[in-house]
Structure formats: structure tokens, C-alpha cells
BALOBA-1460 file (C-alpha; in Angstrom, 3 decimals):
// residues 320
<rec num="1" residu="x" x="33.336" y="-5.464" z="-18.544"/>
<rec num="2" residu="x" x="36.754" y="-3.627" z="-18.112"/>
<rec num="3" residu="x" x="35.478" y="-2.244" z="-14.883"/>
<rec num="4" residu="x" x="34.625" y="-6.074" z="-13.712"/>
<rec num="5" residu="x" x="38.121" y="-7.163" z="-14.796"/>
<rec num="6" residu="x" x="39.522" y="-4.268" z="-13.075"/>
<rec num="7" residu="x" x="38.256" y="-5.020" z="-9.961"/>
<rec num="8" residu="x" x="39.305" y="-8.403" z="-10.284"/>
<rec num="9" residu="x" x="42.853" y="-7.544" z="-10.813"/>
<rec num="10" residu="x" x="42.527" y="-4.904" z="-7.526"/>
<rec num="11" residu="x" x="41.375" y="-8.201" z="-5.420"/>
<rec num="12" residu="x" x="44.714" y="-9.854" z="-6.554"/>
<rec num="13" residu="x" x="47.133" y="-7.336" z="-6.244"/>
<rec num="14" residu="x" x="45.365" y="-7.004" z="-2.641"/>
<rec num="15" residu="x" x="45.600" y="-10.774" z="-1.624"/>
<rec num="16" residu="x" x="49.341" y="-10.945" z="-2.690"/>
<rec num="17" residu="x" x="49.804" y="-7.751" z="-0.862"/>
<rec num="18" residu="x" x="47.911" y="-8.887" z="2.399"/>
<rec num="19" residu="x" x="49.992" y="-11.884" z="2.516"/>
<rec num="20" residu="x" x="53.365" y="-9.414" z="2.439"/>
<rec num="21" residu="x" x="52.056" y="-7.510" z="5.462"/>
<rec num="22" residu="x" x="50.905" y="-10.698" z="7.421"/>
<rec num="23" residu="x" x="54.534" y="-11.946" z="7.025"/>
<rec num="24" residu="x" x="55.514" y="-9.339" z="9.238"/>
<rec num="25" residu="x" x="52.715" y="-8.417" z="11.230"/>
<rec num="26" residu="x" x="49.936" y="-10.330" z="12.772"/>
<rec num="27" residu="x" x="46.196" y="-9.912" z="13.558"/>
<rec num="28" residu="x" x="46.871" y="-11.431" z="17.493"/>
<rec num="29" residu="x" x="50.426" y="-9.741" z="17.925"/>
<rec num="30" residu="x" x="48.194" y="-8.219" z="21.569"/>
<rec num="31" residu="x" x="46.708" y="-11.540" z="22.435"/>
<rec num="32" residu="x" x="48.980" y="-12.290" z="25.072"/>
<rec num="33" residu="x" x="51.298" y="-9.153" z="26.199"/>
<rec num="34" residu="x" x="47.744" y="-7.081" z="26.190"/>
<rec num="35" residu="x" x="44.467" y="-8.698" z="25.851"/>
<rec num="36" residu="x" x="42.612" y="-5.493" z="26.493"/>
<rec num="37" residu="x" x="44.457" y="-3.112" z="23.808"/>
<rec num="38" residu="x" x="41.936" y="-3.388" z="21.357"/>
<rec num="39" residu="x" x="38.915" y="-2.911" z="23.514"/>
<rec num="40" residu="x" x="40.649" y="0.197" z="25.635"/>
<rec num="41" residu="x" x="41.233" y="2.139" z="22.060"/>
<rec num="42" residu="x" x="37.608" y="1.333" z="20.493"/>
<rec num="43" residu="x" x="36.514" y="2.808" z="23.626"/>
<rec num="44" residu="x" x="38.778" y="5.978" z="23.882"/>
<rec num="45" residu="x" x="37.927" y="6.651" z="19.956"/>
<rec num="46" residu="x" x="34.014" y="5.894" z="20.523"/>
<rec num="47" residu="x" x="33.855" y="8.333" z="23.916"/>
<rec num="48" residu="x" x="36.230" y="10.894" z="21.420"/>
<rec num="49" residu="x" x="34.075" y="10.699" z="18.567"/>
<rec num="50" residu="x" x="30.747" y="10.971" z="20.352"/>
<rec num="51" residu="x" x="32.060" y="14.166" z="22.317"/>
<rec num="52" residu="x" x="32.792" y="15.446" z="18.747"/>
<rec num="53" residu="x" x="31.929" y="13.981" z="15.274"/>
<rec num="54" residu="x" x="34.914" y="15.114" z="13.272"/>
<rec num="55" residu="x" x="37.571" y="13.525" z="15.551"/>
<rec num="56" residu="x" x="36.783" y="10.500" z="13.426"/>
<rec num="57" residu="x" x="38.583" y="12.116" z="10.375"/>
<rec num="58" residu="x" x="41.092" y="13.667" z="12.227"/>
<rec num="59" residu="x" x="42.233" y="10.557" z="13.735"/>
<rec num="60" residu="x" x="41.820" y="8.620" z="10.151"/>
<rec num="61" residu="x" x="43.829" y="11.382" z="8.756"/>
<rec num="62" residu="x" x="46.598" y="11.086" z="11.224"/>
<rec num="63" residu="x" x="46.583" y="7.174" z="10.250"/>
<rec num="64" residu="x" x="47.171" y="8.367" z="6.957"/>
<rec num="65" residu="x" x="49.931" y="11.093" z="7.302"/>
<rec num="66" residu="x" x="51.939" y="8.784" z="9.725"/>
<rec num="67" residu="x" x="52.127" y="5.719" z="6.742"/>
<rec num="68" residu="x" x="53.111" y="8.337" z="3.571"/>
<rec num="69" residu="x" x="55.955" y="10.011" z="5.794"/>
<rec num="70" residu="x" x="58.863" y="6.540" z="5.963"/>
<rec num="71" residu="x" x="56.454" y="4.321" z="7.001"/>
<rec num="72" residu="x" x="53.784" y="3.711" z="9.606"/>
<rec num="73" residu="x" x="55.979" y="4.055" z="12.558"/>
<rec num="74" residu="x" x="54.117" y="6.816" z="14.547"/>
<rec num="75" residu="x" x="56.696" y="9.735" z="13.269"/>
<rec num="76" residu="x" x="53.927" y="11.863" z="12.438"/>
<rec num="77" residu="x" x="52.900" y="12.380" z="16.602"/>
<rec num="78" residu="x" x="56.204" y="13.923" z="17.907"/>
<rec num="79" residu="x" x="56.608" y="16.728" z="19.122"/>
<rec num="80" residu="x" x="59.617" y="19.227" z="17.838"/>
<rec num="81" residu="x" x="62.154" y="19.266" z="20.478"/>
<rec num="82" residu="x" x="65.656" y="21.582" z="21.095"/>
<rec num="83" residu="x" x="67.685" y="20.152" z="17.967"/>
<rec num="84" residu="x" x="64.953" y="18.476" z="16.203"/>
<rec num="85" residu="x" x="61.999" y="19.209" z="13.995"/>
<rec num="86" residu="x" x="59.334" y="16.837" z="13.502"/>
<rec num="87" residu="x" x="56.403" y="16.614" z="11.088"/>
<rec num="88" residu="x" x="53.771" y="18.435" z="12.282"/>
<rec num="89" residu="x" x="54.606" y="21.943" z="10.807"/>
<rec num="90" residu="x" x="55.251" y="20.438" z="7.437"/>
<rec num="91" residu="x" x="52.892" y="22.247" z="5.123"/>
<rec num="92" residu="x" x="50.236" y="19.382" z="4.597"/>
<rec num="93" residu="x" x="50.431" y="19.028" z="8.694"/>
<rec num="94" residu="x" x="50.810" y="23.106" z="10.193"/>
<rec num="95" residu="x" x="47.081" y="23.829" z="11.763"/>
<rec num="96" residu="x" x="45.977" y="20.912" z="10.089"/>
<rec num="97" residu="x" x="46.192" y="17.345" z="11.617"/>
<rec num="98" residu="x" x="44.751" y="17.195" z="15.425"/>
<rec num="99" residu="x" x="43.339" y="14.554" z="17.490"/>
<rec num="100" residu="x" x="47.087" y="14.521" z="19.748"/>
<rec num="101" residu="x" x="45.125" y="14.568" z="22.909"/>
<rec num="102" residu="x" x="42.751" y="11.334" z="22.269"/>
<rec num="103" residu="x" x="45.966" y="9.382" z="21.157"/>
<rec num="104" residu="x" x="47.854" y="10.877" z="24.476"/>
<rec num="105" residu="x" x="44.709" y="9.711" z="26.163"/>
<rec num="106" residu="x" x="44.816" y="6.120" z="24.543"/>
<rec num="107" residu="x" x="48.790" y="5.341" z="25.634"/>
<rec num="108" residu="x" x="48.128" y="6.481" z="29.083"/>
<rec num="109" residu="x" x="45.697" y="4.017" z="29.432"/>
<rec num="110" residu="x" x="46.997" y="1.150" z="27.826"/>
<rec num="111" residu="x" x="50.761" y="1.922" z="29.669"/>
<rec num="112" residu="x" x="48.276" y="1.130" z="32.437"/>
<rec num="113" residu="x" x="47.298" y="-1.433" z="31.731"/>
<rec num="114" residu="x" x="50.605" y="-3.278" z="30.156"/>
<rec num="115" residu="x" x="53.614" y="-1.262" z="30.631"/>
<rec num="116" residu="x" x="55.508" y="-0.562" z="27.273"/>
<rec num="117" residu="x" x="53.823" y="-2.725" z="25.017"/>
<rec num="118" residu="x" x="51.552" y="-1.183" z="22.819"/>
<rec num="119" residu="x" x="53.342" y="1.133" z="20.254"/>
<rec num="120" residu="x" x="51.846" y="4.184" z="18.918"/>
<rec num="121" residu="x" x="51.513" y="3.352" z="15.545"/>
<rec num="122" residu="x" x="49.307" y="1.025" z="16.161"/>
<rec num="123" residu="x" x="47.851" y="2.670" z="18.309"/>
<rec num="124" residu="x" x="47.191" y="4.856" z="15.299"/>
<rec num="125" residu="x" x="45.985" y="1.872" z="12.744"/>
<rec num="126" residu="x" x="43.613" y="0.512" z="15.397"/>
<rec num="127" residu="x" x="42.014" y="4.490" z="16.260"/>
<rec num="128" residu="x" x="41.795" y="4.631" z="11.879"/>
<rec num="129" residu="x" x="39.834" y="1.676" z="11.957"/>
<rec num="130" residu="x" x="37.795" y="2.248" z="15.177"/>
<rec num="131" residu="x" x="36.944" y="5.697" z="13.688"/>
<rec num="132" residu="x" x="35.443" y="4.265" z="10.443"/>
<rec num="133" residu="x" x="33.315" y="2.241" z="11.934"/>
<rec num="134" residu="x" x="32.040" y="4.777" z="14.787"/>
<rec num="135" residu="x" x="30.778" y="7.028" z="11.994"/>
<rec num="136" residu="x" x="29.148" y="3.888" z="10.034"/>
<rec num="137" residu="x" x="31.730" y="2.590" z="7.684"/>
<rec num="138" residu="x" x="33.395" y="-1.095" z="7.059"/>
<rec num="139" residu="x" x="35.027" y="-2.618" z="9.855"/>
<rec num="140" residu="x" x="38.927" y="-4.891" z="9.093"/>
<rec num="141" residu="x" x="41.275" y="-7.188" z="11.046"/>
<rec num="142" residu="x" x="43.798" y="-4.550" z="12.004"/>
<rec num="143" residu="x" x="47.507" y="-6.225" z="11.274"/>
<rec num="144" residu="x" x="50.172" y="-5.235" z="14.294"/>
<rec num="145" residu="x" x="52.881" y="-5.290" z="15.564"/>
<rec num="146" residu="x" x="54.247" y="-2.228" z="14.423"/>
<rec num="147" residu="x" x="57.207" y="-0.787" z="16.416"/>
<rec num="148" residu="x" x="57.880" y="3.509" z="16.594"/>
<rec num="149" residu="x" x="60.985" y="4.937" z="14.648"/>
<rec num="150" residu="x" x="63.108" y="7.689" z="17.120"/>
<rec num="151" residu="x" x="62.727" y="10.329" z="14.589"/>
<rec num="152" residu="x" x="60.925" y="12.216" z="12.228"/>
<rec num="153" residu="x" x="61.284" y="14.193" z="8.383"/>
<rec num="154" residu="x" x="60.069" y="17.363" z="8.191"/>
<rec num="155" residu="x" x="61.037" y="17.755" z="4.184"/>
<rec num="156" residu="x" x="59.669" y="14.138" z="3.668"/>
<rec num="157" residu="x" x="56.506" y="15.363" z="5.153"/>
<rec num="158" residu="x" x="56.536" y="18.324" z="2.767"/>
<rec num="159" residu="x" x="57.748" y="16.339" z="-0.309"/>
<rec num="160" residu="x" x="55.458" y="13.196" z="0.302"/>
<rec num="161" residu="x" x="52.128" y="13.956" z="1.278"/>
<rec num="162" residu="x" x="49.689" y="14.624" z="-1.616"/>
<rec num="163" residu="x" x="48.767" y="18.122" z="-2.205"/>
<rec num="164" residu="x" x="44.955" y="19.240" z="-2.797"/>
<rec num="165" residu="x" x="46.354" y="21.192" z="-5.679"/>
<rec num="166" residu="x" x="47.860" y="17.578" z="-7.611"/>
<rec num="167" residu="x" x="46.343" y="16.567" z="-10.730"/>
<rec num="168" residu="x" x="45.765" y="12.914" z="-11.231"/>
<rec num="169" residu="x" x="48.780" y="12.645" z="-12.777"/>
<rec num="170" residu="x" x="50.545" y="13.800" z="-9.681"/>
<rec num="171" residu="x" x="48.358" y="11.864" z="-7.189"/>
<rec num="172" residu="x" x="49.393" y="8.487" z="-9.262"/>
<rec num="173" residu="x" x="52.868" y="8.628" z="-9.031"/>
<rec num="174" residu="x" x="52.563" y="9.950" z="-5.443"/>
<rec num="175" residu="x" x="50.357" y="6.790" z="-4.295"/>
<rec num="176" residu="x" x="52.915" y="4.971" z="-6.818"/>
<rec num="177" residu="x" x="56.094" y="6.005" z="-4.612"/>
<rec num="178" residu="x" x="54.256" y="4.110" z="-1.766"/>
<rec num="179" residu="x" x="53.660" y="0.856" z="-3.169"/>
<rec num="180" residu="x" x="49.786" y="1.901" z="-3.851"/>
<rec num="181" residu="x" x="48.243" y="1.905" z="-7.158"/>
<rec num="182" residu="x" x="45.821" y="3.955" z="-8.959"/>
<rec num="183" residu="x" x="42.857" y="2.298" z="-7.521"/>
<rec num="184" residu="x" x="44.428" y="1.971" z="-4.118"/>
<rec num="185" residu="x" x="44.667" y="5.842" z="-4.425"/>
<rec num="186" residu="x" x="40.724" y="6.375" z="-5.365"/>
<rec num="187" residu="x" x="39.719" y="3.992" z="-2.917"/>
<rec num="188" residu="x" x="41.696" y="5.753" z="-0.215"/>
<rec num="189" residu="x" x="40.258" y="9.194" z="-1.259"/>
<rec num="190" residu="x" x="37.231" y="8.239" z="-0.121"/>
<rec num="191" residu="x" x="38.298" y="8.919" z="3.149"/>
<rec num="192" residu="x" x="37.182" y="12.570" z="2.941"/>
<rec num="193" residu="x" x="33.730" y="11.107" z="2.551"/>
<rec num="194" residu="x" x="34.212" y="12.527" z="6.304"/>
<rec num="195" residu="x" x="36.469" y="15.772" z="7.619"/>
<rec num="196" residu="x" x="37.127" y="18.978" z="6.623"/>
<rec num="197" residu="x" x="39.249" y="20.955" z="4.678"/>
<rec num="198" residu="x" x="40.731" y="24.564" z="5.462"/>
<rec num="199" residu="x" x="39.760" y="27.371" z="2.980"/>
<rec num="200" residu="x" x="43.671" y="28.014" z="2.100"/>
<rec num="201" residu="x" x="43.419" y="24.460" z="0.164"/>
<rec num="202" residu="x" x="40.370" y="24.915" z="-1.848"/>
<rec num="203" residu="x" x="40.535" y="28.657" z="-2.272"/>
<rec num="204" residu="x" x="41.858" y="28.490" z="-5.962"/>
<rec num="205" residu="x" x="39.632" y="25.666" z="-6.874"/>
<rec num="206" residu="x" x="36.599" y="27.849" z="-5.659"/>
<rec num="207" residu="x" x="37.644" y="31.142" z="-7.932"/>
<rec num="208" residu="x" x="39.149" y="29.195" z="-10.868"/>
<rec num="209" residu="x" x="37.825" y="26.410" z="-11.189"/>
<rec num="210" residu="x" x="34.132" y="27.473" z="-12.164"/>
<rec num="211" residu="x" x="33.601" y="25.414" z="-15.175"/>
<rec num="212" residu="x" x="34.216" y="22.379" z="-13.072"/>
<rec num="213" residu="x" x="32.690" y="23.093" z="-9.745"/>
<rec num="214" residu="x" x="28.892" y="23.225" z="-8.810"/>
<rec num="215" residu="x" x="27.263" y="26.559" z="-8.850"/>
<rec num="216" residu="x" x="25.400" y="26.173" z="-5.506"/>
<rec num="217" residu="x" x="28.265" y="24.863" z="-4.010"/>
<rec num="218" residu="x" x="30.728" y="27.643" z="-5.291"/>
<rec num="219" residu="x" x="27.824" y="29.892" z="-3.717"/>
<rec num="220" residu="x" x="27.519" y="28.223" z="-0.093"/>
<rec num="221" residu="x" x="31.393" y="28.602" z="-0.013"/>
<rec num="222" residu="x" x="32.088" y="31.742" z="-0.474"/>
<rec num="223" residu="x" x="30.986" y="33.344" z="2.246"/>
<rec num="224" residu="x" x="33.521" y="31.221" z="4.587"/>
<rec num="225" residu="x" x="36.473" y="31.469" z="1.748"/>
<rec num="226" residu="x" x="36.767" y="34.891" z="0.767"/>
<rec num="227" residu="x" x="39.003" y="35.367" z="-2.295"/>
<rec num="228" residu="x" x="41.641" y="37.233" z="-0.576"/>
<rec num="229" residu="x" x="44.636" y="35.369" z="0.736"/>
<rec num="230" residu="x" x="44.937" y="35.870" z="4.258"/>
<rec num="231" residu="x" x="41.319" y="36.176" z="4.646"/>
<rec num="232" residu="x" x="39.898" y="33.120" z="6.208"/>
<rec num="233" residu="x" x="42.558" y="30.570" z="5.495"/>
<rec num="234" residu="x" x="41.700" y="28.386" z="8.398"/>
<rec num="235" residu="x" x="37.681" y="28.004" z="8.195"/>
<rec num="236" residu="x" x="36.477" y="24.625" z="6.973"/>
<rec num="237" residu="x" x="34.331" y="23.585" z="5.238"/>
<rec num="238" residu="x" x="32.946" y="19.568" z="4.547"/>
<rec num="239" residu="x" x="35.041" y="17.407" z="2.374"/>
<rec num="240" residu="x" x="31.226" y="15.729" z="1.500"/>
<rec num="241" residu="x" x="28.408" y="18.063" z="2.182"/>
<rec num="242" residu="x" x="25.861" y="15.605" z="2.169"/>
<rec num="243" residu="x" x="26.796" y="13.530" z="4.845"/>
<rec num="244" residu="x" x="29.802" y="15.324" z="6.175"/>
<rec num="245" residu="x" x="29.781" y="13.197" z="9.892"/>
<rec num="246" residu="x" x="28.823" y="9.473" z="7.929"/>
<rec num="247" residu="x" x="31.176" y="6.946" z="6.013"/>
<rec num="248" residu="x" x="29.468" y="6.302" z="3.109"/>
<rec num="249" residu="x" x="29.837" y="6.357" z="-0.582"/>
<rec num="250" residu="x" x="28.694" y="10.187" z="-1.081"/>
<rec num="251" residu="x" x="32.027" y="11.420" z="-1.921"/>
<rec num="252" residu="x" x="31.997" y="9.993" z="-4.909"/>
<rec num="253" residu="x" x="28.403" y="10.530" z="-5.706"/>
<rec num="254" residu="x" x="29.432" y="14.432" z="-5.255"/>
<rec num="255" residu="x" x="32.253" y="14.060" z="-7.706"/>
<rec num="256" residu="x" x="29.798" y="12.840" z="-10.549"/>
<rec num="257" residu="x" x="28.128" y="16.397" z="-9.707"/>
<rec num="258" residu="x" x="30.773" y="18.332" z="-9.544"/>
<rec num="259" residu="x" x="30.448" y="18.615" z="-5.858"/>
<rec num="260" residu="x" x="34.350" y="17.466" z="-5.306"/>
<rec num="261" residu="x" x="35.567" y="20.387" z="-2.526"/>
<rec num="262" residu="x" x="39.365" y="20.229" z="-3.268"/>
<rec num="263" residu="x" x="41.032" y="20.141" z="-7.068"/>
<rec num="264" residu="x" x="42.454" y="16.909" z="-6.194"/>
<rec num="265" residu="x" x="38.942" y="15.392" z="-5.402"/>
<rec num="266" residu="x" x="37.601" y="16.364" z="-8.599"/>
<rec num="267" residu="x" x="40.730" y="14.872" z="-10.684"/>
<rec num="268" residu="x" x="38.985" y="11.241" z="-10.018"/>
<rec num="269" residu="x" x="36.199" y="12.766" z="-11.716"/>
<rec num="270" residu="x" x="37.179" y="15.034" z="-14.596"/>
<rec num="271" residu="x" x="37.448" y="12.758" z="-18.187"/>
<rec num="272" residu="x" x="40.532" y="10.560" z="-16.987"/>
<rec num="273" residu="x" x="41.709" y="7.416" z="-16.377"/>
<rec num="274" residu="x" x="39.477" y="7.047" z="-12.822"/>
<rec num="275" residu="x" x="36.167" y="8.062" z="-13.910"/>
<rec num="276" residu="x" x="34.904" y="4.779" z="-14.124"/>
<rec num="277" residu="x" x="36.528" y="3.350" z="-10.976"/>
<rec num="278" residu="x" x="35.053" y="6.532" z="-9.242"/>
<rec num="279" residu="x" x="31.600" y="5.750" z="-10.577"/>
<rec num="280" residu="x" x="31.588" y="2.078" z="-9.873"/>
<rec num="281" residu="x" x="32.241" y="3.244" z="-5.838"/>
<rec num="282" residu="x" x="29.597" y="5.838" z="-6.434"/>
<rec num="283" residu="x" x="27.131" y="3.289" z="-7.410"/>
<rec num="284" residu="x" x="28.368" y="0.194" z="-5.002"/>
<rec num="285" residu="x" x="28.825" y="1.531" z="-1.590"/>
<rec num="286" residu="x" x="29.605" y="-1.964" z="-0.425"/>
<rec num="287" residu="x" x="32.007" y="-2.161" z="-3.156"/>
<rec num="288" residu="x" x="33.798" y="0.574" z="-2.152"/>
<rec num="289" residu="x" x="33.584" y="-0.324" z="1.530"/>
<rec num="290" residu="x" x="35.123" y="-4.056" z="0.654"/>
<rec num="291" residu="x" x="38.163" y="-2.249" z="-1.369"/>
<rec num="292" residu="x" x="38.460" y="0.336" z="1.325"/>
<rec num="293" residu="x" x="39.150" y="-2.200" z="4.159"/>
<rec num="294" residu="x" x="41.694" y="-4.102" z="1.983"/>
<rec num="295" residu="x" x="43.493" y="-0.930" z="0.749"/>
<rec num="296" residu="x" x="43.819" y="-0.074" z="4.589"/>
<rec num="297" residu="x" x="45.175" y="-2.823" z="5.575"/>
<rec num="298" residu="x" x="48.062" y="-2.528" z="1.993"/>
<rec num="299" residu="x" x="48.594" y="1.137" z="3.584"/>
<rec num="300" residu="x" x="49.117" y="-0.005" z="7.193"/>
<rec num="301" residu="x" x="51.874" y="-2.328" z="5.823"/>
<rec num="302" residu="x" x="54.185" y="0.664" z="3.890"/>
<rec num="303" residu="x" x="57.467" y="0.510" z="5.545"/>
<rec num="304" residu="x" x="56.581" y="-1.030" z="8.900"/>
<rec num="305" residu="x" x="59.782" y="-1.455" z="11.244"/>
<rec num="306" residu="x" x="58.695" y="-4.981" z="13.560"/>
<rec num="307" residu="x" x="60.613" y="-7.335" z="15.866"/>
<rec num="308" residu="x" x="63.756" y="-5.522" z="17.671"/>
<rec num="309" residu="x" x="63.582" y="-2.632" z="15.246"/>
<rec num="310" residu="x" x="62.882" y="1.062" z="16.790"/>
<rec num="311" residu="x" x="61.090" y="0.686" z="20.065"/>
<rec num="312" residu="x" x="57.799" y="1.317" z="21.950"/>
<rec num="313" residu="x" x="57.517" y="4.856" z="22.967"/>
<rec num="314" residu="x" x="56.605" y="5.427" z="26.819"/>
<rec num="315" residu="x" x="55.386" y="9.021" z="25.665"/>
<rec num="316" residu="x" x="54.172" y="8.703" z="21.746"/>
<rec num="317" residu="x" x="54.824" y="13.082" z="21.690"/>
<rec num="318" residu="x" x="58.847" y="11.943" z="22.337"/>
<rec num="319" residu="x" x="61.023" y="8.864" z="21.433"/>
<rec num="320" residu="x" x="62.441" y="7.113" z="24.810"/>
């Protein structure tokens, strides 16, 4: 019954929250200055994630680090340049986030095909989106109109991104500085139902966390994740490794085993306040794919900048 009435009050706090982002932004901002900008990125991301599965995550991920860094306003893709640092060696970001070259790909196409129109963050929403789907998960009106900022926040990036080592606690009040609530947050952690994570991020889960993570798992791990620092940092390993390359609900069926890869996955699982949120996804996949799509849509709206604010960059590596 609570878990009905909680669910009741997410589809609330969505709908007020949907009608706050379409104030600003609209489904059809394209119709007119670009007819063809949704159907050029759907392709790009399709042709990038059937050359290679994982770009789906990457690009999802990119979505994701763009919004919790002031705002979804593309800040996340520029480069560092003589006199300014961007995001991408922030801590959460260095050897991390990829997929540059699809979204490089994407502009040049649509600049061909309308000049200076599409920005790059949405270019980013609509590749998040496009991604989900390409690997089999829920499809959602993508609001734009989103315009790029001219700079970047290399300490925000550090300071504002959630770290794999956050207890739920933590990963609350870090959702919470966003406008996103708790369920917003477990809803949106089912992202890494897909991608990777590098050894140096589950490392001290792995060796000290043995009471709370699965003994086979622990055991196929190891081998890739030696306990030495230094020693493998950068291998992966699957965020879900049951169905590592599909969108589906098996992230959170792995957390009811024990089967959560980083600390912060298992915290939605581990005798607090989102166990039975996390259980209701893991036994509703539709469920969880009808509160994804809404909670993307919430996080595409954080700190948007629309009309004559920032610009449209020509090159989304370098403001204008």
C-alpha cells in the first residue's frame, strides 16, 4: 500500500514538474528551423551504437554529467583551452566519459543541414533518448530548446557529480541539490542497467565489502581488479552482468542479489529507505520504464538557459 501511494505521489511531483520544463521548452522547438534534427541524430546514435554496443551508455552518461554540472547546457563537451579548464578531467569525468566523436559527428551534420540551429545540449538529450531505445528501453517526447552556456566548472564537476563511493544518504541530498528526489534518484540509477564501470571505482567495494557483495561475482572480478592500487584502474567491468548491452530492469534484480557492482548501487538495496522502491522496479520493468522516461524528461529541465540566453555553438568542443 505505501509503495502504491508512493508511486502515486512520484506521478504528481512529475506532472507539476513536466509542466515547469514545458514552460520553457517545447517538444516542436525543431519543427520549423530543422525538420530533419531529430531523424539525423536517431540515425548517427543507431549507426554509433550498432558499430559498438556500449556507446549507448556512454552517450546516456554524457546526458547525465552535462545536466548535474549548472545545468543542461552542453558544458560537459568542451574542450580545455589556453586559460580555461573545462569538465572533462574532473575526477568523475578523467578517462571516463567518451562518445565526443559521435556528438562531433551529429553537429557536423545537422550544421549541414541548418546552419547554427541545433545546440549541443540537445543534441545531447535527443542522443540520451535515442540511445535507450537502440538498446531496447522506453522511448519520451524529448523537450528542447536548450541553448549552450560559453563556459564550463571544473570544481562543480568535482563537487557535483555523485561518487560510486556515496552512501544513500549522500546520493539523496546530491539528487536533492538538483531539484530530484529520492525516487527520481533510484529511477535514474537504473541507467547503469547498461555501461561500465572502471576498476578504480569499485575496487574497495570488491575487497571490503564482502558481506554485502555476491561471492561469484566478487570471484569473476578479481581477476580484472587486482587489489593493488595502480594495478588495473582502468579495466571495466558491466554495471549489470546479466544483460550488460540491454535496457531492462536487471539492475535492480542484481541489487536484490547482491549483484550491485559499485557501493553506491548497492545503497538502494542495503535495509534503507529505497529498498522497496528498488524492488517494485525490480519486479515491474514497465514500471520502471514509465518513471524512467518522466524522470528524464525532470532531469533534462535542471537549469536550462532558452530564448536569447548563451548561444548555439558552431563547434560543441569550443564556445563561438
Amino acid at each position: 500500500m505505501a509503495s502504491r501511494q508512493s508511486f502515486a505521489c512520484y506521478t504528481m511531483a512529475l506532472m507539476l514538474a513536466a509542466a515547469a520544463v514545458s514552460a520553457q521548452l517545447s517538444t516542436d522547438f525543431y519543427e520549423e528551423t530543422c525538420p530533419d534534427a531529430l531523424d539525423i541524430i536517431e540515425s548517427a546514435v543507431r549507426a554509433a551504437v550498432s558499430k559498438e554496443s556500449r556507446m549507448g551508455a556512454s552517450l546516456l552518461r554524457l546526458h547525465f554529467h552535462d545536466c548535474f554540472v549548472n545545468g543542461c547546457d552542453g558544458s560537459v563537451l568542451l574542450d580545455d583551452a589556453p586559460g580555461f579548464t573545462g569538465e572533462k578531467t574532473a575526477k568523475p569525468n578523467k578517462n571516463s566519459i567518451r562518445g565526443f566523436e559521435v556528438v562531433d559527428d551529429i553537429k557536423k551534420q545537422l550544421e549541414g543541414a541548418c546552419a547554427q540551429t541545433v545546440s549541443c545540449a540537445d543534441i545531447l538529450a535527443v542522443a540520451a533518448r535515442d540511445s535507450v531505445v537502440a538498446l531496447g528501453g522506453p522511448t519520451w517526447d524529448v523537450e528542447l530548446g536548450r541553448r549552450d552556456g560559453t563556459t564550463a566548472s571544473l570544481d562543480d564537476a568535482n563537487n557535483d557529480l555523485p561518487a560510486p563511493t556515496m552512501d544513500l544518504g549522500d546520493l539523496i541530498k546530491a539528487f536533492s541539490k538538483k531539484g530530484l528526489s529520492e525516487t527520481d534518484m533510484i529511477v535514474l540509477s537504473g541507467g547503469h542497467t547498461i555501461g561500465q564501470a572502471r576498476c578504480i571505482n569499485f575496487r574497495g567495494r570488491l575487497y571490503n565489502e564482502t558481506t554485502t557483495l555476491d561471492a561469484s561475482l566478487a570471484s569473476s572480478l578479481k581477476p580484472r581488479c587486482p587489489s593493488a592500487a595502480g594495478n588495473g584502474d582502468d579495466n571495466t567491468s558491466p554495471l549489470d552482468p546479466s544483460t550488460s548491452y540491454v535496457f531492462d530492469n536487471f539492475y535492480y534484480r542484481n541489487l536484490l542479489r547482491n549483484k550491485g557492482l559499485l557501493h553506491s548501487d548497492q545503497q538502494l538495496f542495503n535495509g534503507g529507505s529505497a529498498d522497496a522502491q528498488t524492488k517494485a522496479y525490480a519486479d515491474d520493468m514497465a514500471g520502471f520504464f514509465d518513471h524512467f522516461r518522466d524522470a528524464m524528461v525532470k532531469m533534462g529541465g535542471i537549469g536550462v538557459v532558452t530564448g536569447s540566453g548563451g548561444q548555439v555553438r558552431l563547434n560543441c568542443r569550443k564556445a563561438n
